[in-house]
VEXPASE-860591 format. One record per residue (C-alpha): residue in one letter; x, y, z. Coordinates in steps of 0.05 Angstrom, whole numbers, plus 32768, in hexadecimal, padded with zeros to 4 digits. Example, Ala and Ser with C-alpha at 12.3 -4.5 7.8 and 13.67 -1.06 7.14 Angstrom:
2
<node a,<80F6,7FA6,809C>>
<node s,<8111,7FEB,808F>>
This chain:
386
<node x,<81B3,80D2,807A>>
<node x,<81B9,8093,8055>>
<node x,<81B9,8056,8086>>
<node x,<81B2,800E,808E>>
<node x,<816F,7FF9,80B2>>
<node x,<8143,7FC6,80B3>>
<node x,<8107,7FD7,8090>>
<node x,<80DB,7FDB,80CC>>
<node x,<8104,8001,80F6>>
<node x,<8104,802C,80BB>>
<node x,<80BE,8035,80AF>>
<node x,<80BD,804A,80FB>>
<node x,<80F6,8082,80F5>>
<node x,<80C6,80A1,80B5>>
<node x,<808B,809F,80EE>>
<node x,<80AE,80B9,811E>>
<node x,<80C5,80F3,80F4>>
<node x,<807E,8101,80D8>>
<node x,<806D,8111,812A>>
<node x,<802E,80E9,812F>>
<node x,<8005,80FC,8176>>
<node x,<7FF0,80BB,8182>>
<node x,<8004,8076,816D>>
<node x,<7FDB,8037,8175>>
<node x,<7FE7,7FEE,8161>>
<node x,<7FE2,7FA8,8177>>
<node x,<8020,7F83,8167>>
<node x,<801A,7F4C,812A>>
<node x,<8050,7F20,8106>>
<node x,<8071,7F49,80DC>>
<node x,<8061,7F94,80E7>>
<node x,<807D,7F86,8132>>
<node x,<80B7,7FAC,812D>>
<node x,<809B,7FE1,811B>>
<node x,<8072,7FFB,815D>>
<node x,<80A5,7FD7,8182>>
<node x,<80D7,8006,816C>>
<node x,<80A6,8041,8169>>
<node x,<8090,8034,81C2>>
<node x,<80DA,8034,81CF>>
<node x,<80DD,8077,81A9>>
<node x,<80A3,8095,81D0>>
<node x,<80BA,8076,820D>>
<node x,<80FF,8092,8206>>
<node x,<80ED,80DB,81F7>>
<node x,<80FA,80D6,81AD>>
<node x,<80B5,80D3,818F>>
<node x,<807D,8103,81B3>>
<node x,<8040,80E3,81AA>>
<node x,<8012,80BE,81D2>>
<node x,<8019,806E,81C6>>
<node x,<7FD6,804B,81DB>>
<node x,<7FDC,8005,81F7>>
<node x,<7FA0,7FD7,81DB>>
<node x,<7F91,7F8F,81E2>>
<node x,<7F79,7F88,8196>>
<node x,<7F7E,7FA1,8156>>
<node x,<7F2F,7FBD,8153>>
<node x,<7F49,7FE3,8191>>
<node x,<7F8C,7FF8,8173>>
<node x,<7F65,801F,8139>>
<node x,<7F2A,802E,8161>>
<node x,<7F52,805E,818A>>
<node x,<7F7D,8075,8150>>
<node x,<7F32,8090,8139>>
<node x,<7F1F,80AB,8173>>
<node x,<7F5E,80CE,8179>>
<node x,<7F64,80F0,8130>>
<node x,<7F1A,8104,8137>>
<node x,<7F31,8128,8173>>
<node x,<7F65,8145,8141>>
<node x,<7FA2,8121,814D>>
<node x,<7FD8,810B,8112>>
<node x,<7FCD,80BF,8121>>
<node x,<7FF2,8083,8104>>
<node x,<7FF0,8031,810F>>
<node x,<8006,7FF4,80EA>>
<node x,<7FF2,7FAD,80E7>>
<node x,<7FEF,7F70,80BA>>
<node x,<7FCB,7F33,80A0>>
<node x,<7F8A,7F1C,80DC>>
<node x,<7F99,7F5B,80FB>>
<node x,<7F82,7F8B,80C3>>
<node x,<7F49,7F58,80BE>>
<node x,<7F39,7F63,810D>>
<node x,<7F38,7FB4,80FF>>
<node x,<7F09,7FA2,80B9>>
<node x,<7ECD,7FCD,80E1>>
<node x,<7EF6,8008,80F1>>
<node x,<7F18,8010,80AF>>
<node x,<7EDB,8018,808F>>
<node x,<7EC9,804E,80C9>>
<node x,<7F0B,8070,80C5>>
<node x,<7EFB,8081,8077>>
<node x,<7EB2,808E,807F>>
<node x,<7ECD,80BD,80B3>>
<node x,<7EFC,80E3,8088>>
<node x,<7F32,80DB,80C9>>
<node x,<7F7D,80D6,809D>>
<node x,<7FA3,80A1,80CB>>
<node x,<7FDA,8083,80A1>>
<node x,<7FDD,803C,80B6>>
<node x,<801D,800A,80A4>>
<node x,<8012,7FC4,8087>>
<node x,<8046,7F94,8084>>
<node x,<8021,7F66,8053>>
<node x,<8014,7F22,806B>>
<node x,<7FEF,7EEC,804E>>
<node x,<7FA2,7EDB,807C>>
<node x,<7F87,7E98,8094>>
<node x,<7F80,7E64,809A>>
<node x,<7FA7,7E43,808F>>
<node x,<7FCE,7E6E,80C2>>
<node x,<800A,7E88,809E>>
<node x,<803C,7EBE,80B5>>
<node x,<8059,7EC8,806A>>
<node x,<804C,7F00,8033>>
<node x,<801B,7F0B,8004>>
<node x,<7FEA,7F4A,7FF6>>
<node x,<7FB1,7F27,800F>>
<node x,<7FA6,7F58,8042>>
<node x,<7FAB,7FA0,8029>>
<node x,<7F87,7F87,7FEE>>
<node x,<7F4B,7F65,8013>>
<node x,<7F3A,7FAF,8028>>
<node x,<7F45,7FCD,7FEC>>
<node x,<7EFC,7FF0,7FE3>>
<node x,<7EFC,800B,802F>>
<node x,<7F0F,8055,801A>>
<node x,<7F58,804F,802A>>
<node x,<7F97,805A,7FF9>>
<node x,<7FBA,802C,7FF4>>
<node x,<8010,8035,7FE4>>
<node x,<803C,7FF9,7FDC>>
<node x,<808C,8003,7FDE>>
<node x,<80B3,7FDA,7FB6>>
<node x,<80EB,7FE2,7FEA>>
<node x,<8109,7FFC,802C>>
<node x,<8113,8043,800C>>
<node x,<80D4,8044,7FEC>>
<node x,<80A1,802A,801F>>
<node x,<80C7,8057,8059>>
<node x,<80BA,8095,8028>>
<node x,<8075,808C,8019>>
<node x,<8065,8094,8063>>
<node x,<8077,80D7,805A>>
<node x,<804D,80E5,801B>>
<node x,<8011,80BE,8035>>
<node x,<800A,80EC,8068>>
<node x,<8013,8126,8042>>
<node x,<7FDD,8110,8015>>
<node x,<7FA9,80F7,8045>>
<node x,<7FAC,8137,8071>>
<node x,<7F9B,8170,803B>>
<node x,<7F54,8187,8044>>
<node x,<7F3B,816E,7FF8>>
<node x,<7F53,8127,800C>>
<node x,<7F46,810F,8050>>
<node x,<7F47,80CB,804F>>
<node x,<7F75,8093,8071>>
<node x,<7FAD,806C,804D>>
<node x,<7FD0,8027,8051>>
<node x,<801C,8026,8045>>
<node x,<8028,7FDA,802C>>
<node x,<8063,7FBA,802F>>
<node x,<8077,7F65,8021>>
<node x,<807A,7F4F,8072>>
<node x,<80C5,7F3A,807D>>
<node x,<80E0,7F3F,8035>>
<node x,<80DA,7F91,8044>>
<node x,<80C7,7F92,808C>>
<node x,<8107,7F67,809E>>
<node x,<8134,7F74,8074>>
<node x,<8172,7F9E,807D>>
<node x,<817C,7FD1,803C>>
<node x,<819B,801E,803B>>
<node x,<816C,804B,8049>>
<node x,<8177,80A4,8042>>
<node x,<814F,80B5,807E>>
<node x,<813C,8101,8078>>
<node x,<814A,812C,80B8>>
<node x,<8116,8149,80E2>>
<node x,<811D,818F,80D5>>
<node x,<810F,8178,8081>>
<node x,<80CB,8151,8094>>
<node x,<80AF,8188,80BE>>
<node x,<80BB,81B8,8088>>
<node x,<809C,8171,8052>>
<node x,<805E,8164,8084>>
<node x,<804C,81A4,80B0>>
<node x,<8025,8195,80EE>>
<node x,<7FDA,8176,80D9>>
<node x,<7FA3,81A9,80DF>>
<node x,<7F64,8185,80E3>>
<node x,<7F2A,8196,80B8>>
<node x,<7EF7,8185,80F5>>
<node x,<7EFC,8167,8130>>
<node x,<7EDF,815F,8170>>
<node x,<7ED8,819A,81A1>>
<node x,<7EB3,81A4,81D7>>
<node x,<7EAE,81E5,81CD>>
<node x,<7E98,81DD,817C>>
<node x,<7E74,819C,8186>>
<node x,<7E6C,816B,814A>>
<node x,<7E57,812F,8137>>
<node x,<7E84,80F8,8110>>
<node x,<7E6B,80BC,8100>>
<node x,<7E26,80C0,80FC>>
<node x,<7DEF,8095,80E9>>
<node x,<7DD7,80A0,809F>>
<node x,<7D92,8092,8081>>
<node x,<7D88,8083,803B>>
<node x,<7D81,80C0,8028>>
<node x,<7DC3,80DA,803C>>
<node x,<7DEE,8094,803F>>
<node x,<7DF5,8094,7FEE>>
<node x,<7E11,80DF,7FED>>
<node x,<7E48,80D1,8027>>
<node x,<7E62,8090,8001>>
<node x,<7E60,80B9,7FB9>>
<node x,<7E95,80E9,7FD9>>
<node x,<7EBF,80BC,8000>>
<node x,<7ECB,80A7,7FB5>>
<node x,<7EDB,80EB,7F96>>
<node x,<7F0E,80F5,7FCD>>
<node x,<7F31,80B7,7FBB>>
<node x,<7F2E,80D6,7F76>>
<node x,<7F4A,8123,7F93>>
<node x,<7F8B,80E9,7FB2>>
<node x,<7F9F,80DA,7F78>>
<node x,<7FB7,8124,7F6D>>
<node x,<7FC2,8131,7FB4>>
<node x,<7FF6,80EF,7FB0>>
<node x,<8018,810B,7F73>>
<node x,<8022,8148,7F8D>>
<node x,<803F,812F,7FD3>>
<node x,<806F,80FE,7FAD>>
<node x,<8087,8134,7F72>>
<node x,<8095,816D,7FAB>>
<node x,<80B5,8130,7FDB>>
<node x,<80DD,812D,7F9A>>
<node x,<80F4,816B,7F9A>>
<node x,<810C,8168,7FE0>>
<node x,<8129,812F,7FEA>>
<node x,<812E,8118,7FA1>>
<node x,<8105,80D8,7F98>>
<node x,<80D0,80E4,7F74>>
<node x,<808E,80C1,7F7F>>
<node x,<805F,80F5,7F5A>>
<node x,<8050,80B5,7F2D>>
<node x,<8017,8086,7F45>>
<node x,<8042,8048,7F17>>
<node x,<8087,803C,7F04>>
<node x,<809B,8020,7EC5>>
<node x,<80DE,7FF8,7EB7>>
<node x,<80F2,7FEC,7E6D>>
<node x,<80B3,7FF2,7E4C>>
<node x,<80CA,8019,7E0F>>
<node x,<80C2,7FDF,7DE3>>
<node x,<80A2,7FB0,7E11>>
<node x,<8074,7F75,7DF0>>
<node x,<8060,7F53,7E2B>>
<node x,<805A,7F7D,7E78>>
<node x,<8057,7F66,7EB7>>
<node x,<802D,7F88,7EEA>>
<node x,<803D,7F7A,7F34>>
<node x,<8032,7FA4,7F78>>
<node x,<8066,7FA7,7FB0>>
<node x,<80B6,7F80,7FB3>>
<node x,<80A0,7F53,7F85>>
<node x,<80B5,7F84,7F50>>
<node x,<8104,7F7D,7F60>>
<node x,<8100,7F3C,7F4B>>
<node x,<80D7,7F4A,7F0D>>
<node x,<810D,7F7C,7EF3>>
<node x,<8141,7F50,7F01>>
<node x,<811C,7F1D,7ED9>>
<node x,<810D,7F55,7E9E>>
<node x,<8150,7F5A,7E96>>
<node x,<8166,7F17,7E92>>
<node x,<8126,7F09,7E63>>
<node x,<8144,7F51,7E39>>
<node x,<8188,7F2D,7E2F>>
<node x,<8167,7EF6,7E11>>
<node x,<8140,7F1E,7DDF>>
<node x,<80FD,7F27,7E09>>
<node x,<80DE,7F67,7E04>>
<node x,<80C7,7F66,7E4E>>
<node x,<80B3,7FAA,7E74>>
<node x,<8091,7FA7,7EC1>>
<node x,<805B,7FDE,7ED8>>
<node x,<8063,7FE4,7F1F>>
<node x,<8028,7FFE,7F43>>
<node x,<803B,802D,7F80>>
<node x,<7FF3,8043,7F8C>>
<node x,<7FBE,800A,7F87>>
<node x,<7F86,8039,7F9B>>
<node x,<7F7C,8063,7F87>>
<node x,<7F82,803A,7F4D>>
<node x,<7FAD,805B,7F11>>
<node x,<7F86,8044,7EDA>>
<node x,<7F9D,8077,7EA6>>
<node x,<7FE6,806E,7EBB>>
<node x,<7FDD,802D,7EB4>>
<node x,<7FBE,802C,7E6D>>
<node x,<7FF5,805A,7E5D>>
<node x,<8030,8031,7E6E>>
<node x,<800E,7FF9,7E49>>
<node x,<8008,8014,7E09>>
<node x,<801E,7FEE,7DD3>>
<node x,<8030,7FAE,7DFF>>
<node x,<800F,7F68,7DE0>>
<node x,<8008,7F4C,7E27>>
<node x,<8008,7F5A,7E6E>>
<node x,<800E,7F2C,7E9E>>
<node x,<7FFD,7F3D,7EE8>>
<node x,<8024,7F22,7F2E>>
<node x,<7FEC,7F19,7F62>>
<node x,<7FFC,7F0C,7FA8>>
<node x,<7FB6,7EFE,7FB3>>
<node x,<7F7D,7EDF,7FA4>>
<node x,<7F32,7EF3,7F95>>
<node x,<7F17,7EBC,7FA6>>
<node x,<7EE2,7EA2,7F6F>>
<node x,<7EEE,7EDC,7F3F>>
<node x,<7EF7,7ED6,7EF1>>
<node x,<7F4A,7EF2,7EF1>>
<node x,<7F5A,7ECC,7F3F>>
<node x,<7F7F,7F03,7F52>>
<node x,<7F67,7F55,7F67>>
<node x,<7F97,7F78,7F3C>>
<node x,<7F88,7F60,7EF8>>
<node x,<7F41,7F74,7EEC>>
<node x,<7F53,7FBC,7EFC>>
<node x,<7F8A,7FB2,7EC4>>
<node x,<7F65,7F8E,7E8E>>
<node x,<7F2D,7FC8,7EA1>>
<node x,<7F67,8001,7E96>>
<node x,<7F72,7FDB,7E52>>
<node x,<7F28,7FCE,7E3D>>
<node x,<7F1C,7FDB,7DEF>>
<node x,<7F6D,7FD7,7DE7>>
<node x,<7F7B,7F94,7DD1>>
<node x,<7FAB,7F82,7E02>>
<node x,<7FA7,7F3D,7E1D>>
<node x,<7FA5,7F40,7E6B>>
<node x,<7FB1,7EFF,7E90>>
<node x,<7FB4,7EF6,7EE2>>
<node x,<7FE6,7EC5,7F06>>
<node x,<7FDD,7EBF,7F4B>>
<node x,<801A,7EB1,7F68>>
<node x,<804F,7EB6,7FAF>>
<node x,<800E,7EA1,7FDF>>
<node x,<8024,7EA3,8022>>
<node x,<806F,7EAD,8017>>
<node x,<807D,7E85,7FE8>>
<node x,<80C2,7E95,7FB9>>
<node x,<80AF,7EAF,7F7A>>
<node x,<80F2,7EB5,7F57>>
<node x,<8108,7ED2,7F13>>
<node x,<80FE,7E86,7EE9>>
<node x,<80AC,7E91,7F01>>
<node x,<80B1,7ED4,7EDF>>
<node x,<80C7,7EB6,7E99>>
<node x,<809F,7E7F,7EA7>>
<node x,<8064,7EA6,7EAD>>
<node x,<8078,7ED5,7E75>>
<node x,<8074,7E94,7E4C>>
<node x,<802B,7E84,7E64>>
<node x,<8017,7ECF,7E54>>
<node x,<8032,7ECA,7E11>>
<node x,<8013,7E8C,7E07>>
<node x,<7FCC,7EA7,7E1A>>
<node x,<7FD2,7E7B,7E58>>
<node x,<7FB8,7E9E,7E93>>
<node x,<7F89,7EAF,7ECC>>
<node x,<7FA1,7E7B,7EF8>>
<node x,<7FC4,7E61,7F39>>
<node x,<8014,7E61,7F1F>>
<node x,<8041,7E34,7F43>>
<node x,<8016,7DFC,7F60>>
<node x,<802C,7DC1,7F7D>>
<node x,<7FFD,7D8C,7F5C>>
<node x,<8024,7D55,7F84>>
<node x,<7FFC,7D75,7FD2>>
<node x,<7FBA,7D7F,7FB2>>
């Protein structure tokens, strides 16, 4: 039923419907709303699950662990010096194969402090063995709760997943959202069997310490599981599709790149803006296109070299930085890798730190730098406060 919500509370109906055991968070600026909304539910009635009080966010995940290795569908959210507080575990949690979807309303890290978006924080974590989704909108990122768990849950898969989403551009704003009924998730996501978990009565051991001669092995197929998600996503988003029809069985989404010369590459709400721009740029006689990427790991790299094809340049929207690399920002070296041997000028423009407005005049602006072979650089900065 299609209704207007604000994006948190919305995220929090899709967990809610997706009957998680056991919830545990630590409230942050922005995901707040979020387990706000979800303790009322469970302390109302409406949401059977277990919702663990912490004082931090190493505690909030550390008991979401403990709980799925004792077989429980577990889910938490966070943001920004948070996710960096739960660093430790979320390396655990994927070197323990547990599949706890965790929200992250994406918010920029300090210092200096800042309560504003960027993708800093998702992508800071981006080689811990999660997935990693990022929703475009209120619609989007409330779906792919749905399909995240669906995909980390099957037995060939396993692993954890972030949902991203921009902190207050999505996570506080009010859009339309089709929120499916109960009785259509439980036949979506059936109840989670686990693969293994811990039983007194079939004892186990999780988490173990690993010599070198085993240590190598375990890492090796924490990797070809990420691999098996790519499938397992595109299978959860084409048969979400058919149920509900949105269809998310594809890892990008392109937007008027038929004839595109120059692309733009971006993650997340950013990409509204781009296509607004593309089609002012189009009007003007600028073959634009956008490739927006849903799933950032793992990382579409022949979907991305596909939707490239036959573009001049590509210039990529970072809402981060890595700090001391060649491009600045994460994103574009997995692009320009996806492109190797093509040609096709890749350029990086790290841009939006912190919340800054990044409207449709940077886009062409930008566009013009890319076409100009101008690139791999800060975009935007004030020379007059340096």
């Amino acid at each position: 039923m299609l209704q207007i919500m604000e994006g948190s509370h919305a995220v929090a109906e899709a967990v809610r419907l997706c009957r998680p055991e056991v919830v545990s968070a630590y409230p942050i600026t922005p995901q707040t709303h979020i387990v706000e909304r979800l303790a009322e539910m469970v302390a109302d009635g409406d949401l059977d699950a277990e919702y663990i009080c912490v004082e931090s966010e190493f505690s909030a995940l550390s008991a979401c662990l403990g709980s799925s290795a004792a077989g429980s569908r577990v889910y938490s959210a966070t943001s920004s010096q948070g996710l960096m507080l739960m660093a430790e575990v979320v390396f655990n949690v994927a070197g323990m194969r547990q599949p706890i979807i965790m929200s992250i309303a994406n918010r920029a890290l300090g210092a200096p402090l800042s309560i504003w978006n960027d993708q800093q924080d998702s992508l800071s974590l981006r080689d811990s063995g999660w997935f990693q989704l990022y929703g475009e909108d209120v619609q989007e990122m409330t779906d792919q709760h749905f399909i995240a768990y669906k995909a980390a849950e099957r037995h060939d898969v396993l692993l954890p997943g972030f949902v991203c989403f921009d902190g207050f551009i999505l996570s506080h704003t009010y859009e339309p959202v089709d929120i499916p009924t109960q009785e259509e998730i439980d036949a979506y996501l059936p109840k989670y069997v686990p693969y293994n978990m811990l039983d007194a009565k079939n004892p186990i051991s999780m988490g173990m310490y690993a010599t070198p001669e085993y240590y190598h092995e375990f890492r090796y197929e924490i990797d070809r599981a990420m691999d098996r998600c790519a499938t397992a996503l595109s299978e959860a988003g084409k048969e979400f599709g058919e149920m509900f029809g949105r269809d998310y069985s594809e890892h990008i989404e392109s937007y008027r790149m038929d004839d595109a010369d120059i692309a733009f590459v971006a993650l997340g709400s950013l990409c509204g803006t781009v296509k607004d721009a593309i089609d002012e740029m189009r009007a003007d006689g600028i073959k634009a296109g956008l490739v927006k990427i849903r799933t950032y790991r793992p990382f579409p790299k022949n979907d991305i070299a596909k939707a490239l094809a036959g573009v001049a340049t590509v210039a990529v929207l970072e809402k981060n930085i890595s700090i001391g690399s060649a491009m600045k920002g994460a994103v574009g070296p997995e692009v320009l890798h996806a492109l190797n041997g093509t040609g096709i000028s890749v350029y990086s423009y790290v841009t939006g730190l912190g919340g800054r407005d990044i409207r449709k005049k940077d886009i062409r602006n930008i566009a013009e730098l890319a076409v100009k072979g101008e690139g791999d650089m800060f975009y935007g900065l004030r020379e007059e406060v340096l």
